[in-house]
C-alpha positions in Angstrom: 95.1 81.2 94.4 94.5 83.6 97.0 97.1 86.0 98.3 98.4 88.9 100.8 98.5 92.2 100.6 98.2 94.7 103.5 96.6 98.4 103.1 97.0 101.5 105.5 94.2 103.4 105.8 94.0 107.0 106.6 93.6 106.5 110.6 97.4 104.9 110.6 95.7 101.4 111.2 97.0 98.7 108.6 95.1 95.7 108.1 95.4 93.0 105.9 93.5 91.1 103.3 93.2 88.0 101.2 92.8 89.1 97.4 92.6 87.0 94.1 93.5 88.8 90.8 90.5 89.1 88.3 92.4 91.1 85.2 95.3 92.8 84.0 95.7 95.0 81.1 98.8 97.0 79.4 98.8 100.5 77.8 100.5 102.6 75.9 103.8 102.2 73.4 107.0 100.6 73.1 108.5 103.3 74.8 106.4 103.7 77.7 104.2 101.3 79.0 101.8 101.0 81.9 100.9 97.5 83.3 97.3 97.6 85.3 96.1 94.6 87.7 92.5 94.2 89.1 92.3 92.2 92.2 89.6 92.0 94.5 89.7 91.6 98.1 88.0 89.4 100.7 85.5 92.2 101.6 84.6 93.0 98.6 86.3 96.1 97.5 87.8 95.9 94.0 90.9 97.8 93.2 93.1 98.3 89.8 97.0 98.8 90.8 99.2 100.5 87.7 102.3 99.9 87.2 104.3 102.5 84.6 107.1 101.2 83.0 110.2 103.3 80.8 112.7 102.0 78.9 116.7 102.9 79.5 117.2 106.5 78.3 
């Protein structure tokens, strides 16, 4: 399934893409965790996003 996401580049132009998803991983420990996606986008450029997660203090 092929979705949206749209990137600014440095100029101030945004444009957007079609990218499918192609992994996903998770670090660390119960206590903090990071979540990490690799998608790839319809011009080829590959990308992994993390997301860090922390538990309640």
């Amino acid at each position: 399934m092929q979705k949206k996401i749209t990137i600014k580049e440095i100029s101030g132009n945004t444009v957007q893409h079609t990218f499918i998803q192609t992994g996903m991983g998770h670090q660390g420990s119960t206590e903090r965790t990071i979540d990490n996606y690799t998608i790839l986008l319809n011009n080829g450029a590959k990308y992994q996003i993390y997301f860090p997660k922390m538990t309640k203090l």
